[in-house]
N, C-alpha and C positions, 0 to 999 in steps of 0.2 A: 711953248705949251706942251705940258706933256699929256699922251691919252693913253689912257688906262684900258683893254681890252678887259669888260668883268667878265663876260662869259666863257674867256680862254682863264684868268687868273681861277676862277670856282673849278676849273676842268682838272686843270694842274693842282693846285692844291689839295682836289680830290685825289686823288692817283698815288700822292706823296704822304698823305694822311693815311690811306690803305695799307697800301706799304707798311709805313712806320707803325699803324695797329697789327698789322700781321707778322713783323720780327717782333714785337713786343709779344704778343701770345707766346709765339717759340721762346724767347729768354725768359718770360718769368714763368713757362712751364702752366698758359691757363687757356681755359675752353673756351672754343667763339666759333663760330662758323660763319660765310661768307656774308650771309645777308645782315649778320652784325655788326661785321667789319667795316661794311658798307655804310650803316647805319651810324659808325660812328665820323669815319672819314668824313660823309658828307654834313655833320655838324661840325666839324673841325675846320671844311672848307670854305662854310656858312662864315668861321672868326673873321675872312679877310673883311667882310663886311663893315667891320669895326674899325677898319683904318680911317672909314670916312667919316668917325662920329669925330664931332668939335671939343671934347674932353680929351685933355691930354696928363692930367695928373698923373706923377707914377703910380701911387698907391692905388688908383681905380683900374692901371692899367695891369697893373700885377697881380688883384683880385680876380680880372675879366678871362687871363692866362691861367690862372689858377682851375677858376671855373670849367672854363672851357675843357682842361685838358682831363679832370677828374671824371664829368659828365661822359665825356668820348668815352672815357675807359668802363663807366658804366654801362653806354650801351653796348659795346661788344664785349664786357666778360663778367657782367653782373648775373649770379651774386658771387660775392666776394669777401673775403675775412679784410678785416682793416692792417692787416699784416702783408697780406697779399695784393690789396690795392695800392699800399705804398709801397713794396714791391716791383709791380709792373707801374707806377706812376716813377719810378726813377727808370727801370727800362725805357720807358716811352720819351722820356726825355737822353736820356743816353744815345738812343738808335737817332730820335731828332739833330743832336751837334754831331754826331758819326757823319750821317748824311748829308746834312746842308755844308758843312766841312769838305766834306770830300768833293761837293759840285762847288763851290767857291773856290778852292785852292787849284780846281782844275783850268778852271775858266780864268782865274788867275795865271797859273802857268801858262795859257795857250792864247793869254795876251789878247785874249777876246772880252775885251769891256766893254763893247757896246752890245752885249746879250748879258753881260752880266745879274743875273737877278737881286732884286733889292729886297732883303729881306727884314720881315719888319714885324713887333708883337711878337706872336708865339713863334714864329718862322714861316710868317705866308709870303708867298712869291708872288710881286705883285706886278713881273712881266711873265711876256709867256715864254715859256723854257723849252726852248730845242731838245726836239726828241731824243739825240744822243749824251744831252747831259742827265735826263729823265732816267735814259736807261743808267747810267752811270751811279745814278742814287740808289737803282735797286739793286744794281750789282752788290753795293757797300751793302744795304742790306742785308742782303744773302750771304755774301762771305762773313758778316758780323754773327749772322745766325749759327752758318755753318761750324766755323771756326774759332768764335770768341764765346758763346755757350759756356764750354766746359773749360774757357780760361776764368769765365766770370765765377759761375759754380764756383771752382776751387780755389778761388783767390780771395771772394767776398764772400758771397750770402751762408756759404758753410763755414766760414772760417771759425772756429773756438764755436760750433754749434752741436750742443748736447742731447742729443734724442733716445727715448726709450727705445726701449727692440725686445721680443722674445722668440727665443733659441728655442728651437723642438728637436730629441733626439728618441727614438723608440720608444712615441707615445708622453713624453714626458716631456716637460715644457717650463724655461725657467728665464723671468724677466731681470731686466739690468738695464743701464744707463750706459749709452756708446758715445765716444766724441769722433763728429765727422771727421776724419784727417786727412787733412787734403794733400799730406806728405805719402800716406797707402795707397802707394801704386801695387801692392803684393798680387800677385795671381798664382793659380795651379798652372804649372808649365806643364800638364797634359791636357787642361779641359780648356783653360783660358779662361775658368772663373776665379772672380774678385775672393778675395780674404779678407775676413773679419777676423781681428785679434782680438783674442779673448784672455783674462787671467784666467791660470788655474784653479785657483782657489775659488771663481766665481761658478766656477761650472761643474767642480769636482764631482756634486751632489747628485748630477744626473748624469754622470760619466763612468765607464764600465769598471768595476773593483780592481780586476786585471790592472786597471794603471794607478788607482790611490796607489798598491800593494808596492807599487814602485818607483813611487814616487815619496820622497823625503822633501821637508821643509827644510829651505833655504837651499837647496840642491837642485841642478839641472840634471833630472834622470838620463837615462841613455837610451837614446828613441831603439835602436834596434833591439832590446828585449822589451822593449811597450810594445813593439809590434809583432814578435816572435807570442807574446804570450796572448793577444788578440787573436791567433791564428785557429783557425776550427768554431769561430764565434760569428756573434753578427755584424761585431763592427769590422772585422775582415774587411768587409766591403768599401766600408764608410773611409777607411786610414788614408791619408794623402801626407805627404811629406813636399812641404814648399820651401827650396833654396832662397834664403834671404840676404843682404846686406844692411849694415845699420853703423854707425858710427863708433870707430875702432875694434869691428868685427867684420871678417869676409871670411866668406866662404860656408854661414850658419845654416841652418836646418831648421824648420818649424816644423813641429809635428800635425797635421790639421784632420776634421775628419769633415764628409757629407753629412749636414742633418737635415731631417724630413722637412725645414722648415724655417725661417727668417721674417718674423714679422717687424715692418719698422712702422713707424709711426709720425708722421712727419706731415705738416702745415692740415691737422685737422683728417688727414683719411691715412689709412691701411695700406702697406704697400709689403705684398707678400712675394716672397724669394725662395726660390729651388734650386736654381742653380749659385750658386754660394758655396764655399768654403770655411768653416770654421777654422782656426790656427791658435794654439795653446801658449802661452805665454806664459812662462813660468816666476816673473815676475810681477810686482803690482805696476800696474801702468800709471794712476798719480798718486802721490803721497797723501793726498787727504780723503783717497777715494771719492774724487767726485763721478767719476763713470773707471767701468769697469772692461771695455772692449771699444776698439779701434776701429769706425766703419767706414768703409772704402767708399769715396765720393761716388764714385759712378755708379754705384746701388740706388742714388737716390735720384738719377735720370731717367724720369719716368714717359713715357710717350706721350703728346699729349696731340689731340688730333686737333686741325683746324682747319 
């Protein structure tokens, strides 16, 4: 006969539930605070409850998981865009197989099965789980947060993702269409800020005459007199020249400048930018014009508190 410990299996599943809501805030980048988080673990750890009901159909069981895990995500980060819920509802299930993974495979290797926890439904544990396999799950958590963040960012949710943005240069201010690239690692190698590629053509209009004057269509001007003839002006200040590499060219030059301003626009709010680099492309970047400047993933890692 086996016996069930519920008030240690609700303990543990709370804790792990926690957890898993609190790397999910960090990867999908959403607001919650402690007494949320709590609020939704401890319905989450309410699910084990459900092992004891006498219904075993899949379809009621996959509805019951469904439910469950959307509600949780309601009470710790509601409200929410329906973009952003399904979102953090594949984080939240991501961080879930990362972690129960990572304690099964250990306890696996360490030839310890007679602790092994049996996990069941959404993934409740339905023994109780040695404190050193508990911490083991938050470690995965943490290093997932820490470290696979910005592999996820740039591998999924920005991949081929199109956002508007407006560019402000001396009062003047001119909208366009950017594609995330999760290829633009570019920076200013004095300041260590990111670059936005921009076409010329898209920005010439609020860009100082000094460089129309010398710049010709179909031609790549010669940055040292765009900069010799800026000199004694205000964009003096602004000019950066960022060393680039790109496919069958080393050793290239972008011409870039500071502007007063980088608004982007991205999942419903505002995300404004100072420290940025503009960088002039004198080419069009795609042939049907669907966007018009190349924006560097890490502009769009915004802090989010939890």
């Amino acid at each position: 006969m086996q016996v069930i410990y519920l008030d240690m299996v609700l303990l543990v599943n709370l804790i792990m539930d926690y957890i898993i809501l609190w790397a999910t805030a960090k990867l999908a980048q959403v607001t919650s605070n402690g007494w949320r988080l709590l609020a939704g673990a401890t319905l989450g750890s309410a699910y084990a409850l459900t092992l004891f009901s006498p219904h075993k159909e899949p379809w009621l069981w996959l509805a019951v998981k469904i439910l469950f895990s959307l509600v949780m995500l309601l009470l710790a980060f509601y409200p929410l865009s329906w973009q952003k819920l399904l979102q953090a509802l594949g984080c939240f299930y991501l961080v879930s197989f990362i972690m129960g993974g990572a304690v099964v495979g250990g306890l696996y290797l360490s030839n310890n099965f007679l602790v092994t926890p049996v996990l069941a439904g959404r993934g409740i544990i339905t023994h109780p789980l040695p404190s050193a396999w508990l911490a083991l799950a938050a470690l995965t958590a943490v290093f997932l947060v820490n470290w696979g963040s910005a592999l996820i960012k740039r591998n999924f949710w920005q991949a081929l993702l199109q956002l508007p943005i407006v560019i402000g240069f001396n009062g003047k201010r001119l909208a366009l269409k950017a594609l995330v690239d999760t290829g633009n690692n570019l920076r200013d190698p004095l300041t260590g800020r990111p670059v936005i590629v921009v076409e010329y053509q898209a920005l010439q209009s609020i860009l100082p005459e000094e460089i129309r004057l010398k710049v010709r269509t179909g031609e790549e001007p010669e940055l040292g007199k765009i900069i010799a003839s800026l000199a004694g002006t205000a964009w003096a200040t602004k000019v950066r020249v960022i060393p680039f590499h790109s496919l069958g060219r080393t050793g290239g030059l972008l011409l870039g400048f500071k502007p007063d301003e980088v608004v982007i626009f991205w999942e419903e709010r505002l995300i404004k930018v100072t420290d940025v680099v503009v960088g002039l492309c004198w080419e069009r970047l795609a042939p049907g014009g669907n966007y018009r400047a190349l924006l560097h993933p890490d502009l769009l890692q915004v802090e989010t508190r939890v």
